[in-house]
C-alpha positions in Angstrom: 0.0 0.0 0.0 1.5 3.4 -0.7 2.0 5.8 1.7 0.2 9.0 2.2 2.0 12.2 0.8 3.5 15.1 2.6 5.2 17.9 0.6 6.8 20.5 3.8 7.7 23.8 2.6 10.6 25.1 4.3 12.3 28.2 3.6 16.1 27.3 3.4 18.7 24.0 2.9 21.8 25.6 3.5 21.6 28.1 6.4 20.8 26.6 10.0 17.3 28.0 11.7 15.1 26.9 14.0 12.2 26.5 11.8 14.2 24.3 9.0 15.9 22.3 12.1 12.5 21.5 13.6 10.5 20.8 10.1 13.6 18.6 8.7 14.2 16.6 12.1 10.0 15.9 11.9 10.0 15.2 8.0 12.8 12.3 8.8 11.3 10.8 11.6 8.2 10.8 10.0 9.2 8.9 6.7 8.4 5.5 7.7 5.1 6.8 7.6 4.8 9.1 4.4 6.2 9.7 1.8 7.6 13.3 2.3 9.0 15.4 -0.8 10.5 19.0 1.1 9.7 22.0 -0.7 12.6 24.8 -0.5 12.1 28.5 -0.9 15.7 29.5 -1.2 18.4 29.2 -4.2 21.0 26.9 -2.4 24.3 28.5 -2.6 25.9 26.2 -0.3 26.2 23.0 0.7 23.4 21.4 2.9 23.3 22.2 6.8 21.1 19.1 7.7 21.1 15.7 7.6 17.9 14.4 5.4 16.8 10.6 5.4 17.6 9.0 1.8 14.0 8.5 1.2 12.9 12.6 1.8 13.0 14.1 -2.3 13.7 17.9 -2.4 11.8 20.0 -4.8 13.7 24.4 -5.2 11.8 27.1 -6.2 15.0 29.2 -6.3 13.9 32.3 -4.7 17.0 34.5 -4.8 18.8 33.9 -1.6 18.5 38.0 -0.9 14.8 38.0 -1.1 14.1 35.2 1.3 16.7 36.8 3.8 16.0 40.5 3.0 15.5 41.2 6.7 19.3 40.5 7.4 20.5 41.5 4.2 18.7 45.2 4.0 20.6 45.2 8.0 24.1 44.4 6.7 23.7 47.2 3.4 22.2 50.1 5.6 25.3 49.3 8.5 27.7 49.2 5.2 26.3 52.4 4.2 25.3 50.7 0.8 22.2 51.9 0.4 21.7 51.6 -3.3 22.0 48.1 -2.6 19.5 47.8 -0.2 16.9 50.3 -2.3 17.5 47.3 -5.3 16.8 44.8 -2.8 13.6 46.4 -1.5 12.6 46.5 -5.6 13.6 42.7 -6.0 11.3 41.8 -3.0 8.6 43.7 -4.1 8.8 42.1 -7.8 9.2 38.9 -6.2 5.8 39.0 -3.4 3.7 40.8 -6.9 4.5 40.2 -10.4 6.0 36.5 -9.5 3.7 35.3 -7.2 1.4 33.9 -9.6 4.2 31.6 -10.8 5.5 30.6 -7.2 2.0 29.3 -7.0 1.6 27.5 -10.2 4.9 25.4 -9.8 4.0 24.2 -6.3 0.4 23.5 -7.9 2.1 21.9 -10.5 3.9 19.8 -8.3 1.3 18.8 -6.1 -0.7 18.0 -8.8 0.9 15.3 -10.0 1.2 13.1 -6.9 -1.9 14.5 -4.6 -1.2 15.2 -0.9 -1.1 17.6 1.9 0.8 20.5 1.9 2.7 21.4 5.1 3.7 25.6 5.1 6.1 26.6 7.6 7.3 30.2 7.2 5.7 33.5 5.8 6.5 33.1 2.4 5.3 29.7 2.5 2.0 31.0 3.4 1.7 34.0 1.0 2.7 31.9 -2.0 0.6 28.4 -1.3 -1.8 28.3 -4.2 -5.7 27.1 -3.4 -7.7 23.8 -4.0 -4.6 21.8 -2.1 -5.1 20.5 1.1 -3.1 22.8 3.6 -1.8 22.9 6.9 0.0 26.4 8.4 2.3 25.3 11.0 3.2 28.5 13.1 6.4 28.6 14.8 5.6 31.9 16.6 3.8 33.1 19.6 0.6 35.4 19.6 2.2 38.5 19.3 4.1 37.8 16.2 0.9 36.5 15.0 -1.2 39.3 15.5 1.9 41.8 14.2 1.3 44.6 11.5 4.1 42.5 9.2 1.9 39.1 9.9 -1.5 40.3 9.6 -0.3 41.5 6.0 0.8 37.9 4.8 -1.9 36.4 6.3 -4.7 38.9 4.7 -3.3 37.9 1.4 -2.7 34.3 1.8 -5.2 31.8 1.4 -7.0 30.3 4.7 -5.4 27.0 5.6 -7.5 23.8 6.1 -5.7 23.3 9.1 -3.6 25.2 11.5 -1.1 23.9 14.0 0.7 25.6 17.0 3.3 25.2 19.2 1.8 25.4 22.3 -1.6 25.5 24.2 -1.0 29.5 25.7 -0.1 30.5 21.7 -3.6 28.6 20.3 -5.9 29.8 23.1 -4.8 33.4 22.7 -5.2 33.6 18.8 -8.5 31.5 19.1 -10.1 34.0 22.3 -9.5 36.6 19.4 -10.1 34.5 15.9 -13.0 32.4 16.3 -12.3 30.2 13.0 -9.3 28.8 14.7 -11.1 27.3 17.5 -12.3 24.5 15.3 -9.4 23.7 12.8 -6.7 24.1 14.9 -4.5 22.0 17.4 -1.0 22.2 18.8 1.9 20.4 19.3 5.2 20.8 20.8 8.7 20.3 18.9 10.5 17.2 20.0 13.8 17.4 21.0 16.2 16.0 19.0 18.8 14.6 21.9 17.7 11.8 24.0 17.9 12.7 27.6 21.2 12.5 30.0 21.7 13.1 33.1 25.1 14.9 33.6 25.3 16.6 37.0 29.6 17.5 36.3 30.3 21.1 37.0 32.1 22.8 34.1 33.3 26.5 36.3 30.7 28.7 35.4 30.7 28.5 31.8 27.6 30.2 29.7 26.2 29.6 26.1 24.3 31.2 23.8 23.0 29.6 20.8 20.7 31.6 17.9 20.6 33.7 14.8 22.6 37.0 15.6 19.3 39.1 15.2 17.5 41.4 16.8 14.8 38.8 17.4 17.3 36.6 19.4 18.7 40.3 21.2 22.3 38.9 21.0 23.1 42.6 22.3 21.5 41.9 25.8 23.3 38.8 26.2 26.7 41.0 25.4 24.9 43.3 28.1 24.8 40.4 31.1 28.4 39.1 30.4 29.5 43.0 30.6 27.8 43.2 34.1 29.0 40.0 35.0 32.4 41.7 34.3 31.8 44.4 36.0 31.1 42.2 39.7 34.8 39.9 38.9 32.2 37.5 38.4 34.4 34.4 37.3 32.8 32.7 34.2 33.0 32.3 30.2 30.7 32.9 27.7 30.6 30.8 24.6 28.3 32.3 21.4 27.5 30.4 18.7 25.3 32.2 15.2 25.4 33.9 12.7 23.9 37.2 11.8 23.5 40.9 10.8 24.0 42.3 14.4 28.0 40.1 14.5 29.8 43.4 13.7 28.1 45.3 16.7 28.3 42.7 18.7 32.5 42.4 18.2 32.3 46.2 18.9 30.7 45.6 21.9 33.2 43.1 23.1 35.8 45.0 22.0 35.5 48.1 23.6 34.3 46.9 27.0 37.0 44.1 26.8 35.2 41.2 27.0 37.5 39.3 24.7 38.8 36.9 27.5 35.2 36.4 28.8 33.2 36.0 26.1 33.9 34.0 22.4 31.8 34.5 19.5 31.6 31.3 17.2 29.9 30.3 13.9 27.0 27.8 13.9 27.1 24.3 14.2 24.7 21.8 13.3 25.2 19.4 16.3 25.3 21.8 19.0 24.7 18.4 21.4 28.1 18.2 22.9 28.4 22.3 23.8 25.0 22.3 25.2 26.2 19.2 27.5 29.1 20.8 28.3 27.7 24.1 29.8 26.2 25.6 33.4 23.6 27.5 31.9 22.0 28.4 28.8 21.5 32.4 28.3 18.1 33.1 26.1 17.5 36.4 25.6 15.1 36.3 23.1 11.9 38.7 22.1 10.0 36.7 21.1 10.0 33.3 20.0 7.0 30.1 19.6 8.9 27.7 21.2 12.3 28.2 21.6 13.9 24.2 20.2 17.4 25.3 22.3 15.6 25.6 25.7 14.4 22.2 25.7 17.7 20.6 24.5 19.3 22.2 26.8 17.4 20.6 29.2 17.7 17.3 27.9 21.7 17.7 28.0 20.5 18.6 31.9 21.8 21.9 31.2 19.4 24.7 33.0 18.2 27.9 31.2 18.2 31.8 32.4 15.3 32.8 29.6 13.5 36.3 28.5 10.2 36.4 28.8 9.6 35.8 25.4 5.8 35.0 24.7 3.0 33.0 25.5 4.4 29.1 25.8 7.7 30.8 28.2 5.5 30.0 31.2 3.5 26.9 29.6 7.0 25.3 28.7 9.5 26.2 32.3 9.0 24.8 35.6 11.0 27.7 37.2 13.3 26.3 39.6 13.4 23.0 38.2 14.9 23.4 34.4 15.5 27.3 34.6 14.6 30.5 35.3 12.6 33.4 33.8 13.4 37.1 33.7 10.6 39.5 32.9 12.8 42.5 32.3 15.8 43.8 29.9 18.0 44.9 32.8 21.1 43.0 32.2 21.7 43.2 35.8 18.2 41.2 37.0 20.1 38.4 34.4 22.9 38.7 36.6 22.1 38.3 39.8 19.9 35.3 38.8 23.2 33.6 36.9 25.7 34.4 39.8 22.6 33.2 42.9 22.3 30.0 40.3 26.3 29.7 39.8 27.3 30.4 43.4 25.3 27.8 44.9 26.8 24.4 43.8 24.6 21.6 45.3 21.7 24.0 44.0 23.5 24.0 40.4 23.7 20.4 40.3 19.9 19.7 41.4 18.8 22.0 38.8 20.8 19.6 36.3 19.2 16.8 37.5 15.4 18.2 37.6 16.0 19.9 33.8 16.9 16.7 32.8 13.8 15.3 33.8 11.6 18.4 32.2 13.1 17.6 29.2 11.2 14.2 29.3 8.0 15.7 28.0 9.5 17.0 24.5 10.8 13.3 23.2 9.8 11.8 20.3 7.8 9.2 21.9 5.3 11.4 22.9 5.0 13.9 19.6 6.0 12.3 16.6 2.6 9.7 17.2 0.3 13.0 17.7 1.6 14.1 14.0 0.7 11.0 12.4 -2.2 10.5 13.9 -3.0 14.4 13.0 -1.7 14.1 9.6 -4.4 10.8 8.7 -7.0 12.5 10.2 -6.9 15.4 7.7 -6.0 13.0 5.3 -10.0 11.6 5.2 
């Protein structure tokens, strides 16, 4: 008997995100169910930052590179004072979300066509460009705020309406459904899984910090650089690892650089199995505005690493059991971060029972209990 299809737009290949880590990692561990073709936004320009099963078939629609990254791109020209640059890029996205739209829409059509199935649309562009009569699921990997933002509101009023919509958490669903009655009916949520299976590891590594994320203004890299300064600042003993990519790096070198932070903090590129730094770590520093639900935090966890977090959305609170896998700070005062990371740091039998009890959070986010709520989703919609 064949299996059902799944075609799972992502946006990029080549360039590590949350969104393309989470959709890739459920595309392969759902393949012995369907048959899953992955649909890519971007032109890949270099070679392939994830690891896909044999069986998962890729289908481009070579969206210039630019375009589907103008956010960090228009950043990096207006900081280089290249501002023609950025006024073609602005053109290019504009041609590319009007005139080419239509043609977006006809090859994925065209595609789906051939070999019927559901359509799985995982990022902005994904939405705006999905063309009707298919069978679609939006999955959102934001939080209620994002969703009910100026820049959202605009995709979404001139994207289709999905057949089915599906959120990260509970606190994100009930918000947008208290406020958009359609959703109450065909929508659900579920969490990410975490792609590490759980260890305990209580072993004490002196005080050394991480940061893992895209080096945005989303992910507030800057506040980060702002705890490690006040850290500093208290001869706070302790190192700070960072590991991204983004348009805020050169500001963020500045920064260490003229506060001297170089032998405190190091700034690293991205890696694809961040496993073995996560395990080898105190704490995890989040200091992101906003966020769905943040795939770090709970792998983290599961490498019984605990987590000092922003209070970035809805699921923050759904998703921490303060005191047991981490802690949350409502503020941007570097110096509330602080004094929870040294109170956390100082204590040692207090740091190694947090290690313990984030190990056992991290419990709910395995595979074992999401990738079965996905399949039995996905043939449900199927009917």
């Amino acid at each position: 008997m064949a299996k059902q299809k799944l075609y799972w737009w992502i946006q990029h290949l080549d360039e590590i995100g949350g969104t393309e880590m989470v959709s890739i990692d459920l595309a392969n561990h759902l393949c012995d169910e369907f048959d899953i073709t992955l649909i890519v936004s971007s032109e890949v320009i270099k070679d392939k930052a994830y690891k896909l099963d044999e069986r998962i078939k890729i289908f481009n629609l070579n969206i210039p590179h630019e375009v589907t990254r103008a956010d960090q791109y228009s950043l990096r020209y207006k900081q280089e004072h290249h501002h023609w640059k950025a006024f073609k890029l602005g053109f290019k996205t504009f041609v590319t979300y009007t005139f080419k739209s239509g043609h977006y829409k006809r090859m994925v059509k065209k595609l789906i066509k051939k070999e019927p199935g559901i359509l799985i649309c995982s990022s902005g562009e994904s939405y705006y460009f999905t063309p009707r009569k298919i069978k679609t699921i939006f999955h959102y990997h934001f939080n209620s705020r994002l969703f009910f933002s100026l820049g959202n509101k605009m995709i979404m009023a001139f994207s289709r309406k999905p057949d089915h919509s599906i959120f990260l958490s509970k606190s994100t669903l009930d918000v947008i459904a208290s406020k958009k009655k359609r959703y109450r009916k065909n929508s659900s949520y579920i969490y990410n899984p975490v792609r590490f299976a759980p260890e305990l590891d209580e072993t004490y590594h002196n005080n050394r910090i991480i940061f893992v994320g895209r080096f945005a203004e989303q992910k507030n890299p800057l506040l980060a650089l702002g705890v490690a300064l006040e850290l500093k600042k208290r001869n706070f003993p302790f190192t700070f690892d960072m590991y991204g990519e983004g348009g805020l790096l050169d500001k963020m070198k500045e920064y260490i650089s003229s506060n001297e932070l170089e032998n405190y903090v190091h700034v690293y590129e991205p890696i694809s199995n961040i496993k073995d730094e996560l395990k080898n770590s105190d704490l995890l520093l989040l200091t992101s505005r906003y966020e769905g639900l943040v795939l770090v935090k709970a792998e983290a966890n599961a490498m019984s690493t605990p987590v000092i977090s922003s209070n970035w959305g809805d699921t923050v609170y759904e998703i921490t059991s303060e005191g047991k896998d981490g802690y949350i700070i409502d503020s941007d005062d570097p110096s509330i971060y602080a004094d929870k990371i040294i109170e956390v740091l100082s204590d040692k039998e207090k740091l190694k029972e947090l290690k313990r009890t984030s190990y056992e959070c991290s419990k709910a986010f395995s595979y074992e209990r999401i990738i079965p709520s996905w399949i039995e989703l996905l043939h449900k919609l199927d009917k």
